[in-house]
Residue, then its C-alpha position, 0 to 999 in steps of 0.5 A: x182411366x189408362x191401362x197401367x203401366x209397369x205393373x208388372x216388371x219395374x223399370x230401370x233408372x238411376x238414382x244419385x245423391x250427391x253432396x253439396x259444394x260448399x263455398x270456401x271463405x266468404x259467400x261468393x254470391x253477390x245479392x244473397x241476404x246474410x241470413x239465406x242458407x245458399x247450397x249448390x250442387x253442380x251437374x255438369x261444367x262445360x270448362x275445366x273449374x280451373x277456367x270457369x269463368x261464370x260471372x252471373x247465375x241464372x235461377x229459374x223457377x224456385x219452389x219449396x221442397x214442401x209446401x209452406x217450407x222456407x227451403x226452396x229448390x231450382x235448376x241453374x245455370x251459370x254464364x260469362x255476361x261479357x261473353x254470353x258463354x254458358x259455363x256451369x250448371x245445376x241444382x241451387x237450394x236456399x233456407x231462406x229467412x222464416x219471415x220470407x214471403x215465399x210461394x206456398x206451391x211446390x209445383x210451379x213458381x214464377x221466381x226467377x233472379x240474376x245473382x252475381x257470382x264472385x269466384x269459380x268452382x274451384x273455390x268450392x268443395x264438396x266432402x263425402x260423410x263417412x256416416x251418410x249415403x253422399x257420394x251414392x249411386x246406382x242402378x236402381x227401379x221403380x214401378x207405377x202400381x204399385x207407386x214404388x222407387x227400389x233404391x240400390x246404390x253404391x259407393x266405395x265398398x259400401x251399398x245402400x238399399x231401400x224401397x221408398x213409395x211415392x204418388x204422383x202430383x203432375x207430370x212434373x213433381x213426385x212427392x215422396x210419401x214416407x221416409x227413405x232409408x238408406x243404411x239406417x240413416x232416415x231422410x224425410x219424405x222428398x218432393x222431386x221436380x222435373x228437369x227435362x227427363x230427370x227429377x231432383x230433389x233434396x233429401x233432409x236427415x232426421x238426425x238430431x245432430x248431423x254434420x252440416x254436409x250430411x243434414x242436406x244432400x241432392x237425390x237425382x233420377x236419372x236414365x228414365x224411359x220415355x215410352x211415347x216420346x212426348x218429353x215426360x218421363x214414364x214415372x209421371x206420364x199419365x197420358x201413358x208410358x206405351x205400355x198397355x198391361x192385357x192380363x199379365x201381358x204387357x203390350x208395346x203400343x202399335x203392337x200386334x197380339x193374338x190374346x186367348x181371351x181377345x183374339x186377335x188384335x192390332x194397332x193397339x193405342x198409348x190410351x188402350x184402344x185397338x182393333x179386333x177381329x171380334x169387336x171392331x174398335x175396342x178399348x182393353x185398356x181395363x182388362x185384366x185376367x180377373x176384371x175381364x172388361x172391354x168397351x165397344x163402340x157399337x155394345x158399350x161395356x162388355x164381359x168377356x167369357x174366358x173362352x178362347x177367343x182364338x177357338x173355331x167355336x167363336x168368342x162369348x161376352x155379356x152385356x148388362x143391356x143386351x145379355x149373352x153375345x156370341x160371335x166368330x171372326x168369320x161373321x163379318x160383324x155379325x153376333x148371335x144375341x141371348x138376351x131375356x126376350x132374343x132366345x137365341x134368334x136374334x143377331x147383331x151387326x157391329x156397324x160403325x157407331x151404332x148397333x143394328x138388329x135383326x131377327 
């Protein structure tokens, strides 16, 4: 197991919830049934609405918000075929019809479609509720472990604040594990996709009865970290977030540190492993103040005593199959051993991996 990240001090993001673009007059969207509930939320436009002159919409991956829902969720992207311009794109959601034969995933969907579209964004408009958190957004954090979201958002002279928790499915999908609750309006549990460095997902009022811009509305995080440059976000990273926690100490991995338990060590890995001046190659990644467990190459799981490992007196650790060790930076690779039978007499060396004794 990976040492976790943020496990003390949340890490920034942006969170937004935008309401949804509502076609104005007939449904512009050639190819959609009668009976699909289409709802577009735009995310960028590379053209003024005025010039946007998409003639087609690109739809890749759709997926349902939740398991067995006929409500799917996909990115799309909008282009002019006759010029092979990209002009819009954004986040598409669909309440298909309840005889719909959809995938019951809600990580990956082979789903992809071309639908025509009939009229630019200026035949659309979107309109804040009153009563609702559309339009929101702000500063807010998040932590790993706890798995938690602190939702802090704004909009006009109101704020909205909440705390949501939240597991992790794969690094591409976050399932919301409760309600959130935003200025006492209740949203059910949200399943949040990948795009890149960003997940969306749609949020449904619990309302019994809710204007129709207000009972679907787009969350958005945004602004997320991406510690170890791999692509995946912190928040769903799980090779690491390039932060090892030692005790209460987070440590930036290449980093150097001079532990009191630990000594010295450096060139720590995203996995928790680095070098020390006492044990050669260890993994810390389990560490904590209380749970005082490394592993080495040589000695296998060891205790660590909490003597300053930085002290003239050396460091002590015990191993369930060997007993008390003793060793000193200064030993080259040498430790004393106080097990059952050694009495003290007998000493260790770290070699590369193996251990070899001697008396």
């Amino acid at each position: 197991m990976a040492a976790t990240a943020f496990a003390n001090d949340p890490a920034p993001l942006q969170v937004s919830i935008s309401t949804f673009q509502q076609p104005s007059g007939a449904n512009p969207f050639t190819g959609f049934p009668a009976a699909v509930d289409a709802r577009f939320a735009p995310l960028f436009s590379v053209v003024p609405d005025s010039r946007n002159d998409a003639t087609h919409i690109l739809i890749e991956g759709l997926v349902p918000i939740q398991p067995g829902s006929n409500t799917l969720v996909s990115n799309y992207s909008a282009y002019n075929l006759e010029t092979q311009q990209l002009r819009d794109g954004g986040t598409l959601f669909l309440t298909a019809d309840p005889n719909a034969q959809l995938p019951s995933t809600s990580v990956a969907s082979p789903i992809v479609g071309l639908v025509r579209r009939d009229a630019p964004f200026s035949s659309f408009t979107a309109t804040n509720p009153v009563a609702e958190v559309g339009g929101a957004s702000g500063a807010s954090s998040f932590s790993i472990d706890p798995a938690v979201i602190n939702v802090n958002l704004q909009r006009d002279q109101q704020t909205f604040t909440g705390t949501v928790s939240f597991e992790v499915v794969d690094a591409n999908t976050l399932q919301m594990t409760e309600d959130l609750v935003l200025g006492g309006f209740s949203y059910r549990p949200a399943t949040l996709v990948r795009d890149g460095l960003r997940f969306y997902g749609l949020l449904e009022s619990r309302a019994a009865q809710v204007d129709y811009n207000a009972s679907m509305l787009v969350i958005e995080l945004t602004g997320l970290t991406d510690s170890n440059g791999d692509g995946i976000p912190d928040i769903s990273d799980d090779s690491f977030n390039g932060v090892v926690v030692i005790g209460d100490i987070n440590l930036a991995v290449g980093s150097s540190l001079s532990h009191p338990v630990l000594g010295q060590l450096v060139g720590i890995t995203a996995e928790g492993w680095a070098g020390s001046n006492f044990l050669y190659n260890v993994f810390v990644g389990e560490f904590t103040n209380t749970e005082r467990w490394v592993y080495s190459d040589t000695t296998g799981w060891l205790w660590m005593a909490p003597t300053a490992g930085t002290a003239a007196d050396g460091i002590w650790s015990y191993s369930p199959e060997k007993g008390w060790l003793h060793t000193n930076s200064q030993w080259q690779g040498l430790f004393r051993v106080f097990g059952p039978t050694a009495g003290g007499n007998q000493f260790g060396y770290f070699g590369t991996g193996s251990l070899v004794m001697s008396q």
